[in-house]
PLY file of the C-alpha trace (Angstrom):
ply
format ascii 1.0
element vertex 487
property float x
property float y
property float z
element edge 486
property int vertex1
property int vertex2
end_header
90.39 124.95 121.26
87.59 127.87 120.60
87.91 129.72 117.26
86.81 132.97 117.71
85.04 134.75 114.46
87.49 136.66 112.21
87.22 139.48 110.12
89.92 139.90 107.21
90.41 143.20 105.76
92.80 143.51 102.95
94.49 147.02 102.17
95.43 146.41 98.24
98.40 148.71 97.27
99.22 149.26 93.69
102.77 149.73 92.91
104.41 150.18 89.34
107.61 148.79 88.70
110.18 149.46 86.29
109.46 150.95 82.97
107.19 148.09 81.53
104.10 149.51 83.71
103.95 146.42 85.18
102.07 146.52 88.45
102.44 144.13 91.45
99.64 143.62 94.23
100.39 143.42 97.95
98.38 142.92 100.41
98.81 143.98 103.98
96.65 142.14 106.62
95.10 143.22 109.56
93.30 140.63 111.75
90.49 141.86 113.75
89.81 139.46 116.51
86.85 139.29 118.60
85.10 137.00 120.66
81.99 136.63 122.97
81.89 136.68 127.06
85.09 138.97 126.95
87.21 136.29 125.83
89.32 137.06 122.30
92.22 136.67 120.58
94.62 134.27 119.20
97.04 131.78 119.51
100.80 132.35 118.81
100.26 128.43 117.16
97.52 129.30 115.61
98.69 132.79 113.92
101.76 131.24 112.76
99.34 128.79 110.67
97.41 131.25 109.57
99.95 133.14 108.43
103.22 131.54 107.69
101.78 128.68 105.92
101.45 130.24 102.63
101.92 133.58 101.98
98.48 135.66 100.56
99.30 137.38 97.52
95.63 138.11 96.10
92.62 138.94 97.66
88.84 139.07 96.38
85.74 139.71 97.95
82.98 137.50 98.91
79.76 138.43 100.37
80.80 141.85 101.04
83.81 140.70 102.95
87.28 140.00 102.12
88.77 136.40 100.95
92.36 135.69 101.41
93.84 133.51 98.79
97.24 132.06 99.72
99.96 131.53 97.34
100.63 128.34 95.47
102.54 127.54 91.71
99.62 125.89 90.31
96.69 127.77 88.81
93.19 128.27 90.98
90.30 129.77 90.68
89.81 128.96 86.37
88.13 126.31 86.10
83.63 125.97 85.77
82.10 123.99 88.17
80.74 121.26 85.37
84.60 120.34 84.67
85.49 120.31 88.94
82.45 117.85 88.85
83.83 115.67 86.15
86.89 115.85 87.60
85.36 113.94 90.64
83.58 111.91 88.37
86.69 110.79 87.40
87.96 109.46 90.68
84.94 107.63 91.31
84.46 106.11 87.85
88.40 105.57 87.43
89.10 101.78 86.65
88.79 100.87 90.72
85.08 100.61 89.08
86.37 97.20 87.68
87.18 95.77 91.37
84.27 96.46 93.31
82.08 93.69 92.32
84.87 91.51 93.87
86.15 94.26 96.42
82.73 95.02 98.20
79.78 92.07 96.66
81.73 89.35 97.33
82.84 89.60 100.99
79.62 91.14 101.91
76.43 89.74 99.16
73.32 91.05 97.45
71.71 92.82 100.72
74.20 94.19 102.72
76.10 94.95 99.05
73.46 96.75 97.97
72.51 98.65 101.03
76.00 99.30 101.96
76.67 101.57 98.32
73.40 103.22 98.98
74.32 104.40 102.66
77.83 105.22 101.88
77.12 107.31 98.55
74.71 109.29 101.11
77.43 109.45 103.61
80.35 110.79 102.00
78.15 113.29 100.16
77.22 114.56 103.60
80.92 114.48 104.88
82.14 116.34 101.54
79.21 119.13 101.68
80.80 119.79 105.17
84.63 120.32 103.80
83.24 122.45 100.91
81.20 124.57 103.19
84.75 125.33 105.21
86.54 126.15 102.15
86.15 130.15 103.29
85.98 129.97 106.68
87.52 132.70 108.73
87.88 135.03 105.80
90.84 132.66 104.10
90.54 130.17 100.98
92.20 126.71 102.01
93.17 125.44 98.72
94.80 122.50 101.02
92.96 120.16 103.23
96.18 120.79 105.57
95.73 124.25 105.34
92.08 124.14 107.02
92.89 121.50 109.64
95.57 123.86 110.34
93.68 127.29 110.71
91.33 125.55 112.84
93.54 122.98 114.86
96.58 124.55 115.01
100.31 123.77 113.24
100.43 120.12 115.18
97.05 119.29 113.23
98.39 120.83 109.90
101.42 118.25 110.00
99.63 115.29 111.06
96.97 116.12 108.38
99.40 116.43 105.81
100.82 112.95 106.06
97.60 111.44 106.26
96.72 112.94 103.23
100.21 112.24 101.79
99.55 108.15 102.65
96.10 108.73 101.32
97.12 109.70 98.05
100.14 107.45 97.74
98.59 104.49 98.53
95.63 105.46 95.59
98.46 106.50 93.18
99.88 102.87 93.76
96.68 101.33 93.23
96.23 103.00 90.17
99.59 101.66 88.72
98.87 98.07 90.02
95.47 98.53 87.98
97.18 99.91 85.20
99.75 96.79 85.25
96.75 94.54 85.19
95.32 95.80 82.32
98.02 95.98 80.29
98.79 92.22 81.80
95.22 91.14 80.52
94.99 92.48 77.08
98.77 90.96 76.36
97.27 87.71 76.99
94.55 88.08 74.66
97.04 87.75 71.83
100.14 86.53 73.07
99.68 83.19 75.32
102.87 83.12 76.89
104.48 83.66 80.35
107.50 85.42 79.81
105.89 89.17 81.01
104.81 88.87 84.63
102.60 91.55 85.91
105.74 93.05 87.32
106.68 94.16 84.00
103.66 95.45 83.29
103.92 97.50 86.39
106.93 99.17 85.37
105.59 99.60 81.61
102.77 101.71 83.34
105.04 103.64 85.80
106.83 104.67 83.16
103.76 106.03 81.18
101.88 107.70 84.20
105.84 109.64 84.71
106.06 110.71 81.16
102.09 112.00 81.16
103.25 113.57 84.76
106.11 115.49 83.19
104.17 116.89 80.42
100.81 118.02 82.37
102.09 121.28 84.84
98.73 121.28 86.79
95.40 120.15 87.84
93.78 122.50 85.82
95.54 121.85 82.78
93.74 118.98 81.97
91.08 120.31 80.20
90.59 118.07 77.36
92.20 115.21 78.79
89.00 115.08 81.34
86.74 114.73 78.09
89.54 111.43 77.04
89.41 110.28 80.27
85.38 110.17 80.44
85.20 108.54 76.97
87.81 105.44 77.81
85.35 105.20 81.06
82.44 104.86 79.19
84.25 102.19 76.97
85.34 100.02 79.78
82.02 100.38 82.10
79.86 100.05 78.41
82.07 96.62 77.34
81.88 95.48 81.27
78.19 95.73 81.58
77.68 94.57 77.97
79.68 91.54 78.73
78.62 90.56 81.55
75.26 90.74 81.23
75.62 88.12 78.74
77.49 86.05 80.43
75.09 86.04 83.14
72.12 85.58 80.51
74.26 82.55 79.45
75.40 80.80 82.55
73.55 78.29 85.01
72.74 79.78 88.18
76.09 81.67 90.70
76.67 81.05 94.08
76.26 84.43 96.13
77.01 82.56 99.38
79.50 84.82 101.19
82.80 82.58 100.96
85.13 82.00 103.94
85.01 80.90 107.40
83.42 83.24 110.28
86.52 84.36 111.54
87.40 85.41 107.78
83.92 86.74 106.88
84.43 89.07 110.13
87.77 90.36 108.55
86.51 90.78 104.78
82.91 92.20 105.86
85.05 94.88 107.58
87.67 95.50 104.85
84.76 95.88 102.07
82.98 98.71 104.36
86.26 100.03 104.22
86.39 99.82 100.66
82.80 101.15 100.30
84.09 104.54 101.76
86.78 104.51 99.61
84.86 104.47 96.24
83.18 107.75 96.55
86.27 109.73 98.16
88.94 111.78 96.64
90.44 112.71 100.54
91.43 116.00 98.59
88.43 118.14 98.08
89.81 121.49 98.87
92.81 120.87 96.77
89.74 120.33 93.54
87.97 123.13 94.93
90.78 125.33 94.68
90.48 125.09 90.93
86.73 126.26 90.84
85.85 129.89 89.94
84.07 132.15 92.70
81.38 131.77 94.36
83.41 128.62 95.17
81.95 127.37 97.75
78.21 127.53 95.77
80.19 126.71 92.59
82.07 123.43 95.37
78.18 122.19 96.27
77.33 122.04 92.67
80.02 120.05 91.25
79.66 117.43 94.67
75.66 117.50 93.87
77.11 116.53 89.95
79.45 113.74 91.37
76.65 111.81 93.58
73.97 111.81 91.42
74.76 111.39 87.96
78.40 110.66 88.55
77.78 107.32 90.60
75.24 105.96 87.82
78.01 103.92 85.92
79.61 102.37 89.29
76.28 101.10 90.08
75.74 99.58 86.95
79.18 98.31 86.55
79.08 96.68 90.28
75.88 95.23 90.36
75.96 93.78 86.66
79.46 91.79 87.62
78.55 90.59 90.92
74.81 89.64 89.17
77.02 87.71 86.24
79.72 85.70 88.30
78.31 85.83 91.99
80.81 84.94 94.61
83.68 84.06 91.69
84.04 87.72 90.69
87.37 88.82 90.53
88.79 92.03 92.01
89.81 92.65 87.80
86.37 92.61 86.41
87.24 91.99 82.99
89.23 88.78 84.10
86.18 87.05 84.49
83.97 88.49 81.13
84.08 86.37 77.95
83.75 87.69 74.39
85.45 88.69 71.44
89.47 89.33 71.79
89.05 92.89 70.63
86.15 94.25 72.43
88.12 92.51 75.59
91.52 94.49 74.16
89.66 97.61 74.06
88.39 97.68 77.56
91.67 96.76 78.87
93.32 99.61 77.02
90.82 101.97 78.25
91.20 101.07 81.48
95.27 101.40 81.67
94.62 104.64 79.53
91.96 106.50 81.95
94.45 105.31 85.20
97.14 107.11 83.67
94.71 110.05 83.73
93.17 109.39 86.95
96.45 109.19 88.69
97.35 112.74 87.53
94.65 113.91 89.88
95.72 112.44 92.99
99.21 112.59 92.51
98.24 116.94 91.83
98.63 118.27 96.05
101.92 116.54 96.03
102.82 118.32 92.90
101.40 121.78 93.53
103.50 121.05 97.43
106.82 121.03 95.90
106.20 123.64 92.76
105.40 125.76 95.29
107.87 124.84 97.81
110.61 125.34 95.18
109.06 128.46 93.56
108.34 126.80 90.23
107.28 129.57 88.17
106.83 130.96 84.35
106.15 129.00 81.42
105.39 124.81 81.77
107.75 124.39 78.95
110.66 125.77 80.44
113.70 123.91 80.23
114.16 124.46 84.05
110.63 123.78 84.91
110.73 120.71 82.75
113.85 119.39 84.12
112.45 119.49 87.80
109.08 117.67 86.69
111.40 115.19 85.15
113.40 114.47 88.49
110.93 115.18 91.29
107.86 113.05 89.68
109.89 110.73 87.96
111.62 110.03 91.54
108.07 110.03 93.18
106.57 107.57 90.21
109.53 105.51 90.71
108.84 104.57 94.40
105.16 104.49 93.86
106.16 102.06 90.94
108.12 99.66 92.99
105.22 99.42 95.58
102.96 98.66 93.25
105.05 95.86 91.46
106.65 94.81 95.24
102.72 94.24 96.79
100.40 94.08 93.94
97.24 93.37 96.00
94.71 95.58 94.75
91.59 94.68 96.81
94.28 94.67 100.11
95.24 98.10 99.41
91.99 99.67 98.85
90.59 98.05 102.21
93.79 99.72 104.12
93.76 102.95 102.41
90.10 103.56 103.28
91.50 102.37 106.86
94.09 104.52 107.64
93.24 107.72 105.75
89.94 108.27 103.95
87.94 107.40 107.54
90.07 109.79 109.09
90.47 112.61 106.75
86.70 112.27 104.62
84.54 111.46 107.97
86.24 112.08 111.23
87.84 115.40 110.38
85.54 116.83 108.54
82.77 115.66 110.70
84.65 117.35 113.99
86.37 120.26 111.65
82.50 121.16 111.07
81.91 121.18 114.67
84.45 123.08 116.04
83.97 125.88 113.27
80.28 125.84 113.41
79.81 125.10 117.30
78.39 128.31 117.97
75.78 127.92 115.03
74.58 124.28 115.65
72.12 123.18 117.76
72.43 120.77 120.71
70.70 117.65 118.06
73.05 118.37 115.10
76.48 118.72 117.90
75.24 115.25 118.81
75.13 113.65 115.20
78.75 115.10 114.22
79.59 113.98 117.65
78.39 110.09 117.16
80.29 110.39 113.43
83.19 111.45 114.55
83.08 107.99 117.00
81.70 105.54 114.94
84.00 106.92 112.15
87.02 106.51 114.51
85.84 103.02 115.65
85.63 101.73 111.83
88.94 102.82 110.99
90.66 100.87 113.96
88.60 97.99 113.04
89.42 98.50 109.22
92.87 99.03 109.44
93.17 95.58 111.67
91.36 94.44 109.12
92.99 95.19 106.15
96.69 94.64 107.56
95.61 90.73 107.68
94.51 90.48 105.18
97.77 91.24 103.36
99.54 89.06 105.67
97.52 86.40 104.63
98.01 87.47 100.72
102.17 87.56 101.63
101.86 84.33 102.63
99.68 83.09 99.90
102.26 84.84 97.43
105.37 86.62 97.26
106.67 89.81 96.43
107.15 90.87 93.36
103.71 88.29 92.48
102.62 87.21 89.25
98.89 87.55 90.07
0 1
1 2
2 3
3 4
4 5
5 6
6 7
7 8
8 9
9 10
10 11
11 12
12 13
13 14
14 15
15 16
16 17
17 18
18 19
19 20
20 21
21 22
22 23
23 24
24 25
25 26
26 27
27 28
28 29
29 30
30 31
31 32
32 33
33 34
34 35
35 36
36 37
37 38
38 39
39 40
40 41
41 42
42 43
43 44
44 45
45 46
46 47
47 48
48 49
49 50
50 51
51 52
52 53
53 54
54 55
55 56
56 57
57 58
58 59
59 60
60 61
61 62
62 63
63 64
64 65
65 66
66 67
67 68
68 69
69 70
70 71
71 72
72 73
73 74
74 75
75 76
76 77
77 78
78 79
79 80
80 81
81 82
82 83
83 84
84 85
85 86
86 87
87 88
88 89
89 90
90 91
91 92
92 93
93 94
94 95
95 96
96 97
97 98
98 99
99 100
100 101
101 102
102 103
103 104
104 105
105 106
106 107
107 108
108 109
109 110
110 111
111 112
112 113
113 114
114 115
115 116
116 117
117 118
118 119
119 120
120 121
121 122
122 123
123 124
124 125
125 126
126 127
127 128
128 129
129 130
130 131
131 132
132 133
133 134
134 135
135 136
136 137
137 138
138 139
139 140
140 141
141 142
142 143
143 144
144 145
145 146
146 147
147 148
148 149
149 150
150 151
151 152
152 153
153 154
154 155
155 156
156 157
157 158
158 159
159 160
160 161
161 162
162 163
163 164
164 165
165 166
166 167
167 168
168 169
169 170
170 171
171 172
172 173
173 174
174 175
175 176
176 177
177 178
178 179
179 180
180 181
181 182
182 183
183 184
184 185
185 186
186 187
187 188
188 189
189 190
190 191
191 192
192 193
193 194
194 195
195 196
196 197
197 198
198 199
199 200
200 201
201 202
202 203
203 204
204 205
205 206
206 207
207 208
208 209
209 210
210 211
211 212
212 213
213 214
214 215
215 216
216 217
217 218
218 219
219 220
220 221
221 222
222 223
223 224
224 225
225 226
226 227
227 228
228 229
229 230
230 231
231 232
232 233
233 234
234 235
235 236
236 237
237 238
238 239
239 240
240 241
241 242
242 243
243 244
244 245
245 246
246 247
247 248
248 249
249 250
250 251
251 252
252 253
253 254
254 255
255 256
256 257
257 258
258 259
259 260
260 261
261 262
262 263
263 264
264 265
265 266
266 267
267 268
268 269
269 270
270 271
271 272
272 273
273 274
274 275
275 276
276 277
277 278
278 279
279 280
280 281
281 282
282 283
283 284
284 285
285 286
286 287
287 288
288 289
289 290
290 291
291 292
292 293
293 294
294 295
295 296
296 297
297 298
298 299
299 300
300 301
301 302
302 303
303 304
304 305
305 306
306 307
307 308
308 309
309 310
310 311
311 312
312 313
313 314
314 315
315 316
316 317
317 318
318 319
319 320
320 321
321 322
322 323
323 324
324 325
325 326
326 327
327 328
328 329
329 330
330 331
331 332
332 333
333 334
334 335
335 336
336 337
337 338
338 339
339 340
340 341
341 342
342 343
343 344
344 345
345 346
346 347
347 348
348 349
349 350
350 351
351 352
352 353
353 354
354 355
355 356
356 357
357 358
358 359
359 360
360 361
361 362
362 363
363 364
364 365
365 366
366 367
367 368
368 369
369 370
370 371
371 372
372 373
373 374
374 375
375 376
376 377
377 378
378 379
379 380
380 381
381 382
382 383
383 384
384 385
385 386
386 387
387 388
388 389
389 390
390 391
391 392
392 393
393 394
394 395
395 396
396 397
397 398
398 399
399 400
400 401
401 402
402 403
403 404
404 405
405 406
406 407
407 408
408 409
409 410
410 411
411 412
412 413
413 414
414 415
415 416
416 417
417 418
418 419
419 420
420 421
421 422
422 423
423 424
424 425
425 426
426 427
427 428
428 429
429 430
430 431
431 432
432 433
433 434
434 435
435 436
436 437
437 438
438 439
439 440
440 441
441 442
442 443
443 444
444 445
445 446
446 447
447 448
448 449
449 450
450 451
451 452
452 453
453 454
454 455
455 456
456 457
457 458
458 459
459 460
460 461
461 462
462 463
463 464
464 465
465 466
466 467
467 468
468 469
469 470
470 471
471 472
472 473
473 474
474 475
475 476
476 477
477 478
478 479
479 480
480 481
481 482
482 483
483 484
484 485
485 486
């Protein structure tokens, strides 16, 4: 489908209302269409997307031209691009740090391992620069990866990009409780060596927590200082992991690295850690973070990505390469199952880690949130007894069934091969990759259609090959176990 350049101009009328000299904005839109070769227009489809999906209410300008922003509950445009880039940071550094030595080194060893991070930190900064660069395309901000897919796809594209994203983001959300259980599990056993709590119950303990910080935190943005806990309890988990390890490793005769497995099952597991590898470094909800940024935002977008791959992917580096280096083809997909030392540095690290997931979650669990605040026009002060009472109910309920998933099918390393399957190939290479293209066709040249061309393919091949992948591999772990495991 060609999208044909669009001009937004925005007509701002002032109005005062009542006798508080309170004044209201509206904005009335008028969509200049043009194309080249006498072809123009638009799409009924695509005109409904662009303008019944959210309804603009402000409008500044950027570059000399005008920037719709569409409406939404949750509070955009605030925040510098330093705390955006920590709040990346955060999904990349979040306790899934502790599973990647046995998540990604094990299945696929030192060379490919090594290579493999390298390659797909360059990657998915690629991939990402392309979303941000979209963010104000066609004169409109898309605080919602739907949003985009939609202006530029159509409504069909905008639903089926939705619940992508929507498995995306459920499926990390119930990793993050399953790693939250498992923390809690270990550092219980460091002082109390009995097997009355199952990691179930340590499931639902978590659950529980990530609902209550869920209630009390209205928005994205309103983290703030919660960012600067959440980077300290990372630094205490990554700091005791490495510290730990290394002396383990300083200690031990020499590991095995041999890949383990037969071929068939070194086919399966070399394919589920690439899927994995794609995972670390990928949110699958960029515009929703960049929505948060202050203007420029996409220049303000570029800097906090630029923040997230350089200095931000420092500690996973160190982290995975110091376990796999100290227990070799034993690592666990819980790092600090495998590190010895004293019971309190180990209790520290395992509180950290349950603490920052709690945190972490918050972030991916946010575009569901800011979907139904806005659908159900959530307004005025967080601390509203109304307000409060529908955070209670809607992501208590959501918690609840992300909770039961998590204790039902607690396989951590299972679900992060299938999530970066089904949903971060699609949404973080393929459509961004052919998103890029089709906005941008008439700008690129015949070399650079052909390399968004051959990602968008090998992208789409992976992620059929991952998600086979990844669904055996749980088939295999359902047979191995059962539900509700004690792992």
């Amino acid at each position: 489908m060609e999208v044909f350049e669009r001009i937004t101009l925005a007509v701002i009328q002032i109005t005062e209302e009542g006798g508080g000299g309170e004044e209201e904005e509206e904005a009335e839109r008028f969509w200049l269409l043009g194309g080249g070769g006498g072809e123009g227009g638009i799409s009924q489809e695509q005109r409904t997307v662009m303008e019944g999906n959210a309804s603009a209410k402000k409008v500044h300008s950027e570059g000399g031209l005008a920037v719709e922003i569409p409406e939404t509950a949750h509070k955009i445009s605030s925040d510098s691009w330093f705390q955006v880039g920590f709040v990346l940071t955060t999904g990349i550094n979040s306790a899934y740090v502790l599973g990647y030595s046995g998540a990604v080194m094990v299945p696929l060893g030192w060379v490919v391992g090594v290579i493999g991070l390298i390659i797909a930190t360059i990657v998915s900064l690629n991939a990402n620069i392309l979303v941000a660069k979209l963010h104000e395309f066609g004169g409109k901000r898309h605080i919602r990866y739907r949003d985009l897919a939609g202006f530029i796809y159509g409504k069909r594209a905008y639903s089926i990009t939705w619940g992508l994203q929507y498995v995306n983001l459920f499926m990390i959300n119930t990793g993050y409780i399953i790693l939250s259980g498992q923390a809690l599990k270990a550092a219980y056993f460091l002082f109390w060596d009995n097997h009355d709590m199952k990691l179930p119950y340590f499931i639902a303990i978590a659950g529980f927590v990530c609902a209550l910080f869920a209630i009390g935190i209205p928005h994205l943005s309103a983290l703030k200082i919660w960012l600067g806990f959440s980077t300290f309890f990372s630094l205490v988990y990554i700091v005791i992991a490495i510290m730990l390890s290394a002396r383990d490793g300083l200690n031990s005769p020499p590991r095995d690295y041999n890949i383990p497995g037969t071929t068939t099952s070194k086919i399966f597991t070399t394919i589920g850690a690439c899927a994995s590898l794609v995972f670390a470094f990928n949110t699958g909800m960029l515009p929703e973070i960049q929505a948060t940024i202050k203007e420029p935002v996409v220049e303000n977008g570029l800097k906090a990505l630029y923040f997230q791959f350089s200095v931000g992917v420092l500690p996973l580096y160190a982290v995975v390469f110091m376990g796999y280096w100290a227990y070799g083809s034993s690592t666990s997909t819980y790092l600090l199952n495998n590190v010895s030392g004293p019971v309190w540095v180990k209790a520290a690290a395992n509180i950290s880690a349950f603490l920052q997931s709690v945190i972490a979650l918050h972030i991916f669990a946010s575009p569901m949130y800011e979907y139904l605040d806005t659908r159900y026009g959530i307004k005025g002060s967080s601390l509203a007894v109304q307000n409060l009472s529908f955070r209670f109910a809607v992501r208590g309920g959501y918690l609840t069934i992300n909770t039961l998933v998590s204790a039902l099918l607690p396989f951590l390393g299972d679900f992060m091969s299938l999530t970066g399957a089904i949903s971060t190939f699609p949404l973080t290479f393929i459509l961004a990759n052919h998103m890029y293209l089709v906005a941008k066709k008439s700008e690129l040249i015949s070399a650079q259609k052909l390399w968004h061309w051959l990602n968008v393919g090998f992208f789409s091949f992976m992620s059929v090959a991952a998600a086979i992948a990844a669904l055996r591999l749980i088939a295999v772990d359902s047979k191995t176990y059962h539900v509700f495991a004690d792992l």
